[in-house]
C-alpha positions in Angstrom: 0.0 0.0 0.0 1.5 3.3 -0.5 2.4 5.5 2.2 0.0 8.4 0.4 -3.1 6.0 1.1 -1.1 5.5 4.7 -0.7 8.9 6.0 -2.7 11.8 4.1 -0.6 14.4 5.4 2.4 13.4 3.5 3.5 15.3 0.3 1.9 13.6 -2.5 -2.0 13.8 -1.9 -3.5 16.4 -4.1 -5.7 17.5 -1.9 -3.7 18.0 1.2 -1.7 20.2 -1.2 -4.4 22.3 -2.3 -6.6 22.5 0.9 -4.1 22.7 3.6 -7.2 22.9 6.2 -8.6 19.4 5.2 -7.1 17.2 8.3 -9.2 13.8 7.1 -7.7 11.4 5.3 -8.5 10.1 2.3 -10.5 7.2 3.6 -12.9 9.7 5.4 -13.4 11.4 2.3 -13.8 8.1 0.2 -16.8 6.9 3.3 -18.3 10.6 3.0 -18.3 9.9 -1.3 -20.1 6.3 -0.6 -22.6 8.0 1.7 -23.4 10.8 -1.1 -23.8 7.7 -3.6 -26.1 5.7 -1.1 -28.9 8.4 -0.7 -28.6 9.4 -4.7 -28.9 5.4 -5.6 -32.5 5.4 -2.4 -33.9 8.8 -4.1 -33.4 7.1 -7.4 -35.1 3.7 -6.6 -38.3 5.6 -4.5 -38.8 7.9 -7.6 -38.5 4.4 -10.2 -41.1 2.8 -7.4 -43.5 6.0 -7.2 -43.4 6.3 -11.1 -43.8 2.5 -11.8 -46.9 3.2 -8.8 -48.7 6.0 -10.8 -48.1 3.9 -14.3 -49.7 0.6 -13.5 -52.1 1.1 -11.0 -55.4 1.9 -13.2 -57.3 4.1 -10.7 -54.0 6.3 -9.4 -53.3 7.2 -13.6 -57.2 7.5 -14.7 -57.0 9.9 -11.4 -54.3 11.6 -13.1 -55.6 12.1 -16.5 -59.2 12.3 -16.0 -60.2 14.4 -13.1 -59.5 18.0 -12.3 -58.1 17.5 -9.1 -55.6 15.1 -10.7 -54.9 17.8 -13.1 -54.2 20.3 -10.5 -51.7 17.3 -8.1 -49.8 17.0 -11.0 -49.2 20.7 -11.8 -48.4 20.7 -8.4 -45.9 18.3 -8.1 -44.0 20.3 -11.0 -44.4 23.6 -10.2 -43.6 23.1 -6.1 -40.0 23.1 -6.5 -39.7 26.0 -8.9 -41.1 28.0 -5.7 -38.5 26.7 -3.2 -36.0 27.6 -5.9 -37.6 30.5 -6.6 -37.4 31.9 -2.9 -33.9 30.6 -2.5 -32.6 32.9 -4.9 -34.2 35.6 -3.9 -33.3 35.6 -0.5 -30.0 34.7 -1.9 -30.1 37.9 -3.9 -31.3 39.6 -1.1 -28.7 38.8 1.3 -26.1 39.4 -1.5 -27.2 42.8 -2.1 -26.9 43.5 1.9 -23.4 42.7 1.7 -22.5 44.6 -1.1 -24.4 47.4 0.5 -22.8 46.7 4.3 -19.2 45.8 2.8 -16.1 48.2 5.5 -13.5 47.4 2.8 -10.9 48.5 6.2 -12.1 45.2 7.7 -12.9 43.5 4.8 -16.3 42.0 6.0 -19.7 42.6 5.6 -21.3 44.6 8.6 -24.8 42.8 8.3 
């Protein structure tokens, strides 16, 4: 095994290099990268499970595509995130314009 692999800190590891702050080795990083992968694989295989759902059972689709109600769930279910987006960026705007508004360049931080 090489000694990179062995002790992170050691000249050699890219990221030590670059981020002098990082202090967890590379198998921390590698367990925090499997538990990323983990929850992306579960969200996948509820939203295959909830699709496959609403496709074969008759009464959920013809619910869907024949009532007014389903009309208005669906266009829900698509326009929902566009407002949590939607409100993200504005307060993200918001709080950007604060700091550019707040901004003591002699202390070079934002006074908000």
């Amino acid at each position: 095994m090489s000694t990179m692999w062995t002790n992170p800190w050691q000249k050699g590891d890219v990221e030590v290099e670059t981020y002098p702050a990082v202090l967890d080795g590379p198998r921390n990083r590698w367990i925090f990268i499997r538990k990323i992968y983990i929850i992306i694989a579960i969200q996948l295989l509820v939203t295959v499970a909830v699709a496959n759902t609403v496709v074969s059972v008759h009464p959920i689709s013809s619910f869907i595509v024949h009532t007014t109600a389903g009309l208005a769930v669906y266009v829900a279910i698509i326009v929902i995130p566009f407002i949590g987006t939607f409100f993200y960026l504005v307060l993200f705007f918001v709080d950007l314009l604060l700091c550019l508004l707040c901004f003591n360049p002699s202390q070079k931080t934002c006074a908000v």
